[in-house]
Structure formats: C-alpha cells, structure tokens
C-alpha positions as CSV (number, residue, x, y, z in Angstrom):
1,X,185.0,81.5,170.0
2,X,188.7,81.3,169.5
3,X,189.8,77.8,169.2
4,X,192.5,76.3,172.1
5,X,196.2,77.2,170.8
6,X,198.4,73.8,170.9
7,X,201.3,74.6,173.1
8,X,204.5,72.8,172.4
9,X,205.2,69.5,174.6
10,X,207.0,71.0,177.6
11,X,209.6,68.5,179.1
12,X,208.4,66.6,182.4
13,X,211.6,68.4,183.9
14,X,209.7,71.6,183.6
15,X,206.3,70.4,183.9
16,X,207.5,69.3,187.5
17,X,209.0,72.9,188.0
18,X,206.4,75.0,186.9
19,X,203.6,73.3,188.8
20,X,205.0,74.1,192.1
21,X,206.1,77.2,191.4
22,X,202.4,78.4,190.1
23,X,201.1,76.8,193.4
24,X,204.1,79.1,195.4
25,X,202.9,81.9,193.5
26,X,199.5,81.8,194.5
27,X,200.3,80.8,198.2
28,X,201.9,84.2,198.4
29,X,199.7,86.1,196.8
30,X,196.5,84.9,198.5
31,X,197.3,83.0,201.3
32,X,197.1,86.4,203.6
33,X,194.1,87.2,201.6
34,X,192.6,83.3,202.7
35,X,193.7,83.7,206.3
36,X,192.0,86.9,206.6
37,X,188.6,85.8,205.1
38,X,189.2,82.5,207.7
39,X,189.7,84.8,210.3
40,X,186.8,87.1,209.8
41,X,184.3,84.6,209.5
42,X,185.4,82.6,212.8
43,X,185.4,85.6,214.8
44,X,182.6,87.5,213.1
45,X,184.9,91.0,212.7
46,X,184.9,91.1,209.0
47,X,182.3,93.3,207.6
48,X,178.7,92.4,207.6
49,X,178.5,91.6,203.6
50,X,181.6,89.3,203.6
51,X,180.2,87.8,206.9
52,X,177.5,86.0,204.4
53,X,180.3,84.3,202.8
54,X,180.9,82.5,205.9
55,X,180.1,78.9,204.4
56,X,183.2,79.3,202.1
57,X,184.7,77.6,205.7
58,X,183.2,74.4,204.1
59,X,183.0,75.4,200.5
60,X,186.3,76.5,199.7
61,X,188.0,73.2,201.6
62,X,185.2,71.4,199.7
63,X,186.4,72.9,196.2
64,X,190.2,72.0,197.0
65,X,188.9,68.4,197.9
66,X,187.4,67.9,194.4
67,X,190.5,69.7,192.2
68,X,192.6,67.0,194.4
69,X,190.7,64.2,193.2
70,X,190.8,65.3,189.6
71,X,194.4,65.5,189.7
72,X,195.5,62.6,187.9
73,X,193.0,63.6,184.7
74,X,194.3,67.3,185.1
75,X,197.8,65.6,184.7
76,X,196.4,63.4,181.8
77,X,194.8,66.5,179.7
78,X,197.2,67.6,177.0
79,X,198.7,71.2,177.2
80,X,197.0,73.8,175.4
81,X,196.5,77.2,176.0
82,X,192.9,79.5,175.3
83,X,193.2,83.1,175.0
84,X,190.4,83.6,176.9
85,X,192.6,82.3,180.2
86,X,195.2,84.6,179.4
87,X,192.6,87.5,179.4
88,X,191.4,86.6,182.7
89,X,194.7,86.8,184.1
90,X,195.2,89.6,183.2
91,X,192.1,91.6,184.5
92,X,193.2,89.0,188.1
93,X,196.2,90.7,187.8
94,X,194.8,94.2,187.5
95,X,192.4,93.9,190.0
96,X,195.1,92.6,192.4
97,X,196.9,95.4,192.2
98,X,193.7,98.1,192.1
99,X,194.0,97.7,195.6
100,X,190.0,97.9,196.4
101,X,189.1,95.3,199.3
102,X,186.9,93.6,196.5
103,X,188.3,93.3,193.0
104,X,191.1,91.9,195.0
105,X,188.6,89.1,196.4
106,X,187.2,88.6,193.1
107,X,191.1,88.3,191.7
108,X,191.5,85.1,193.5
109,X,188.6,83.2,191.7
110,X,189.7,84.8,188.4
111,X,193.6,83.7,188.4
112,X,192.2,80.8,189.4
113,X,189.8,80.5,186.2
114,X,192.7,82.3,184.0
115,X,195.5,79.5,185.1
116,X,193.2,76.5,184.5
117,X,192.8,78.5,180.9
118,X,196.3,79.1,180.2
119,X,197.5,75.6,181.5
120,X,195.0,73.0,179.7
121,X,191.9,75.2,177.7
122,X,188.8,74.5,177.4
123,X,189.2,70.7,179.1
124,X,190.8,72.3,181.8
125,X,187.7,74.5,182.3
126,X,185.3,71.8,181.8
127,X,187.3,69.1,184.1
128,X,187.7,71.4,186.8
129,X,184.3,73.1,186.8
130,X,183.0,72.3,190.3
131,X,185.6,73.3,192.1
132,X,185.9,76.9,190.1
133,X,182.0,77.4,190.8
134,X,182.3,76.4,194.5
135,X,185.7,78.4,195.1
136,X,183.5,81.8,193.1
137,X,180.6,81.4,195.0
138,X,182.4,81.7,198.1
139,X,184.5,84.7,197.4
140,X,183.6,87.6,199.7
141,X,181.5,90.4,197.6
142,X,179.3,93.1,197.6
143,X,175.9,91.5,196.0
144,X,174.4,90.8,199.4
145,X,174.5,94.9,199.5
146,X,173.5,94.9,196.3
147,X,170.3,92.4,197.2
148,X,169.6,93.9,200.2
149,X,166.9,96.5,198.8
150,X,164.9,93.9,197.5
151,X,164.7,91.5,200.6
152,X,162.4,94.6,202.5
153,X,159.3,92.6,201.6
154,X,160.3,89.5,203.2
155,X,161.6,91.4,206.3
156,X,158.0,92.6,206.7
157,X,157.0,89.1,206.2
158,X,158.5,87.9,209.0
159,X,158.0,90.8,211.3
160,X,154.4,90.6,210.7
161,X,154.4,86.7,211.4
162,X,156.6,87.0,214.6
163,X,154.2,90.0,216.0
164,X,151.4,87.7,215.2
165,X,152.5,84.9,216.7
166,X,154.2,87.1,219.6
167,X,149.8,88.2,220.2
168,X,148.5,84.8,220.3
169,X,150.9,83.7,223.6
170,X,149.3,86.9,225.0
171,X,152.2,89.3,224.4
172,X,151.1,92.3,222.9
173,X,153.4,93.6,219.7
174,X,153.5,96.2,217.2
175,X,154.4,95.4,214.0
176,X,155.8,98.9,212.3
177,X,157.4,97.9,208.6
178,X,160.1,95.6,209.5
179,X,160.1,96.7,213.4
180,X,158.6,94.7,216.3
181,X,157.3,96.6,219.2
182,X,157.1,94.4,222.4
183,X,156.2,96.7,225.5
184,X,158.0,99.8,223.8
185,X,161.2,98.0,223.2
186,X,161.8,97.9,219.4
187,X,163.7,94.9,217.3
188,X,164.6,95.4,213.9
189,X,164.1,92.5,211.1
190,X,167.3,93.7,209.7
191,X,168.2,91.7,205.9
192,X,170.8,89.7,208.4
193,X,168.0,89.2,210.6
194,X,165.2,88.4,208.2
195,X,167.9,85.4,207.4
196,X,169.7,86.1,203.8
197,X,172.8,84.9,204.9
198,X,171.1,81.5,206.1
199,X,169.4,81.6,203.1
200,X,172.2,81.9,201.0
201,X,174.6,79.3,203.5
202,X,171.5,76.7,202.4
203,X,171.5,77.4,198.9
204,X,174.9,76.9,198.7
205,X,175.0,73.6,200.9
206,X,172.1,72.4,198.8
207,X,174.2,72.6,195.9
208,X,177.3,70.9,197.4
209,X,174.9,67.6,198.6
210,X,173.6,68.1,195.4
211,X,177.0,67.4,193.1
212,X,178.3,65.3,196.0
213,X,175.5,62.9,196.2
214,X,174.7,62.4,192.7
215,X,170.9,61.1,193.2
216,X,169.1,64.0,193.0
217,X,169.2,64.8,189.0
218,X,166.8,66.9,186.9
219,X,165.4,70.1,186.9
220,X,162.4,69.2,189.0
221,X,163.8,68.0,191.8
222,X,166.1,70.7,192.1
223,X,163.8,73.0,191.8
224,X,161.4,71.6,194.4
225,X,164.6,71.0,196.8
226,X,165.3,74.6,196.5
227,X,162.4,76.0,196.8
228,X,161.6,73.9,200.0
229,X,165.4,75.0,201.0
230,X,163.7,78.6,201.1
231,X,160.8,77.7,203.1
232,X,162.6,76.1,205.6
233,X,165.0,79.5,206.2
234,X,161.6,81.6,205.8
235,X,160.0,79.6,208.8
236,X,163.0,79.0,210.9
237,X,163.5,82.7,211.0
238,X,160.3,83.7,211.7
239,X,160.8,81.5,214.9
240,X,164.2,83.2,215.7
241,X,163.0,86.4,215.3
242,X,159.8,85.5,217.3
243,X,162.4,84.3,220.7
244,X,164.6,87.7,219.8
245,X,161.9,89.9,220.1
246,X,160.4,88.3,223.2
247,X,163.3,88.1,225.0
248,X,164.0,91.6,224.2
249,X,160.9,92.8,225.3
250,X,161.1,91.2,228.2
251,X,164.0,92.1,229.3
252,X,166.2,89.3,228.9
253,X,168.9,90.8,227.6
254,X,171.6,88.0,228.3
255,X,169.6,85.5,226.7
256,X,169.2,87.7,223.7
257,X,172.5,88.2,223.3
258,X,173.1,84.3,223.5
259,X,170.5,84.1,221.0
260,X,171.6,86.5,218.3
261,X,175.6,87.0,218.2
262,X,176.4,84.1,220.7
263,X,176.6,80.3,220.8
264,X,172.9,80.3,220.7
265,X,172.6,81.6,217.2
266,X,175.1,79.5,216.0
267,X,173.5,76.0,217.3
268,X,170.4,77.9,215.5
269,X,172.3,77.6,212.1
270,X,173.2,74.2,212.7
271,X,169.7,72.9,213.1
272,X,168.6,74.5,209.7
273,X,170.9,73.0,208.0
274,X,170.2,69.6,209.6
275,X,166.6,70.3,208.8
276,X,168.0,71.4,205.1
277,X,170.1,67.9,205.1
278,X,167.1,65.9,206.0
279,X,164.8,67.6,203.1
280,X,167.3,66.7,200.9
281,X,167.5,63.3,201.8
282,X,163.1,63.1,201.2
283,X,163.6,64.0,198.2
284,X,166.5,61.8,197.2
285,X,164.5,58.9,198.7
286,X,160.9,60.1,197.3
287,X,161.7,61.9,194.0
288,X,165.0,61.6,193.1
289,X,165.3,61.9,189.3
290,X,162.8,64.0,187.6
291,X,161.6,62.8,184.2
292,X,163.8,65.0,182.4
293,X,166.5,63.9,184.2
294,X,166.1,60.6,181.9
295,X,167.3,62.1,178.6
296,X,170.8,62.7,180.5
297,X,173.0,59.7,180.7
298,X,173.2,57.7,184.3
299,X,176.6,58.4,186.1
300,X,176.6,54.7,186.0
301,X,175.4,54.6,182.8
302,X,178.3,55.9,181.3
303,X,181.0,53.7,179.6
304,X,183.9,52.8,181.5
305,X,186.9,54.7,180.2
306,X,190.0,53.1,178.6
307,X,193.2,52.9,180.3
308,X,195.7,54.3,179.5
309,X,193.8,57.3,178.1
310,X,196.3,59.1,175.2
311,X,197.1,62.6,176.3
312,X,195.7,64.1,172.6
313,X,192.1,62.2,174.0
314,X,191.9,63.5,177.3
315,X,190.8,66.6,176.1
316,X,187.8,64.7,174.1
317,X,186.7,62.8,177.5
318,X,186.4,66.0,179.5
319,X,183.8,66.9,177.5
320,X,181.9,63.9,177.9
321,X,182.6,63.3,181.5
322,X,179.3,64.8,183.3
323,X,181.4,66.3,186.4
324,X,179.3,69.4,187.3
C-alpha cells in the first residue's frame, strides 16, 4: 500500500477555517439527504428496504457521539494525506452527482471515509473507526433486497411453527410455503414479517453494547451473543406472527392493524431489544472474556499515555489505541 504523503504544516489560521467550512460543506450536501432518511423511518413512508435501516435513528447519533469524543486526538494527529482518501472522494463525488437514490446514500459514508483520508491518513482511519463502521452500517441500501431470496427458508420456518402452535389452542391452520391459512383467511410470512429487519436492528444494537461496554471481548462470546441475538428474533417472531395470523383469522382486523403497522408492533420491537439488552448483560456477567480474548491487551491494561503527546507521535498511538 502507498505510504501517507506528509502534507506541509498548515497555519492554525487556516486549520480553523477549513474545518468549518468542510463541516458547511457537508451540512449542505447531506443534510436534506439526513432529514429525509429521519423522516422516512419515523413515519414509515420510505421504501420498504431503507425502512430496515431504521436503527440508524440511534446509530448514526451514536457514531457522531464517539467522533465528538475523539475530537481532541483528531486535533492532536499530525496532517497527512493518503491517496487512498482522495480516491474515495472522488467515486463520493461521482456517485453524488449519478443521481440514483442509492449511490447517493452510499456517497455520504464514502466522503465521509475519503475526508478522514485526505485530512489525517491512515491514523485518521484507525482513530475514527467506530464511528465510520457505525455511520456505513446505517446507510440506507439495497442488500436487504439482495438477502431477501435467501431468508425463504426461515419464512417457512416460522410459518410452520406459528400454524403449529396456532393447532394446538384448537385453531385449525394451513401452513402453504410461507402462507398461514386460518379459516380461509391467508397471512403471508413476508421477509419483513419473518423479522430481517429486527434481526438486523439487533445485530446492530448488539454491536453498539458491544464497543460501548467494553466487557464482552473475544471471539467466543461474541459469537455466542450473536448467535443467541438470532434466536431471540427467530422466537419472538414466531410469536408475532402466531397473534397476526390469529387475529386475522378471526376477524380482528383493528387489533391486527395495531399489531403489525401500529403502536402495537412498535412496543413489540422494544421488548426484543430489551430481551436482546438483558442477553447481553448474561453474558457480560457469566462469560465475558473468552480465552482468546487474553492474548489482547486489557483496556485497562494499557499504559497510560503521556501528556502532551507530540503531533509527529500521535499518528504512532492511533495505532496502538484499541478503539474498535
């Protein structure tokens, strides 16, 4: 890889200048494109695909709140400039202007990777690494679509399990692929349905409690934490899709429609990821740090570092700080 290009000390004058103006520059260039993502995903009229993207409401404020905190080491880091961030401006840039709904999403995660490029390097990448992950994963895209054909199986899954469990309280259901049959009123186990986007809103709070929290370390306990985070949406929906297609059938229309687009469904998604919360906490309390989480250095392991830091070091402390 190409080494980081010095750049030549820039007065503090224009240091003060150009900061702002970077920061007005993407205010006007994305801040319609933020407010309609906001928008869409608090009143559910954005399209189904970007609606999975709806837990960039916490994740991108999340992502702003850790770049905030690493300010005064941004500041710190000396100047230097990587090709590579100039490269990914430019494509930002060009897919800005393309005009197709999402390479201009996807532009806003890219200037955002290109600017930390140009500005500091590679120790700009590496200091600010969490909050460019959490600030991509939330960008509205098409890979739920893309996904979507391979998420049939578990829509049968839980079509067979809700008409099963619908049978054993005495109503009788047909189970017909991923379609529930309760007294010839059909309910599909649509992807949304069978819970991808829940799925993917746990995943990606699991990850945030994750970095935040600090105690759950090593690839173990990840692992099992994520792998229990799927269960837990697997279940849950089952049981939603169980209540949908039984007030359905029934004829409870305005309970169904609490239930699945109303405040019903939302109070829903609130309790898995309470349930999601309180996994994580089990295995913070009962497993916590696999084995091979020992051959990585303790957060508070780490040796305090010296203050005043040099600007030429700063670069060499990014790399050892584990951030992300």
């Amino acid at each position: 890889m190409t080494a980081d290009r010095p750049v030549a000390n820039r007065s503090d004058w224009l240091d003060r200048a150009l900061l702002p103006a970077g920061a007005a520059c993407l205010a006007l260039a994305y801040g319609p494109l933020l407010v309609h993502w906001v928008r869409g995903w608090l009143t559910k009229d954005i399209s189904i695909e970007h609606e999975y993207f709806s837990y960039g409401l916490i994740g991108l404020p999340f992502a702003a709140y850790l770049a905030w905190e690493k300010r005064s080491r941004w500041q710190r880091l000396a100047d230097r400039s990587h090709p590579v961030g100039w490269g990914l401006l430019g494509l930002s840039v060009a897919f800005y202007l393309s005009g197709v709904a999402d390479w201009v999403n996807l532009s806003f995660p890219i200037a955002l990777w290109g600017l930390c490029g140009v500005w500091k390097g590679a120790a700009g990448w590496r200091l600010m690494a969490a909050p460019l992950v959490f600030t991509t994963l939330a960008t509205p895209n098409e890979v739920p679509y893309l996904i979507s054909p391979y998420v049939v199986g578990l829509q049968r899954f839980i079509a067979a399990m809700a008409g099963f469990l619908l049978n054993q309280v005495g109503l009788e259901a047909q189970v017909e692929g991923i379609y529930l049959y309760v007294r010839d009123r059909a309910v599909e186990v649509a992807p949304h349905c069978a819970g991808l986007k829940m799925l993917l809103t746990c995943w990606y709070v699991g990850l945030m409690a994750i970095y935040w929290c600090g105690t759950v370390r090593g690839r173990s306990p990840i692992a099992l934490f994520l792998v229990g985070t799927t269960v837990i949406s697997v279940l849950m929906n089952v049981f939603r899709n169980t209540i949908l297609a039984y007030l359905h059938g029934t004829g409870q229309d305005g309970l169904f429609d609490f239930m699945h687009e109303g405040t019903g469904g939302d109070l829903y998604s609130a309790v898995m990821l309470l349930t999601v919360v309180l996994w994580f906490r089990i295995i913070e309390r009962f497993v916590g740090e696999g084995p091979d989480a020992a051959l990585a250095p303790s957060p508070s392991k780490v040796a305090p570092r010296p203050d005043p830091i040099a600007p030429e070091d700063e670069s060499e402390v990014a790399e050892r700080d584990p951030d992300f």
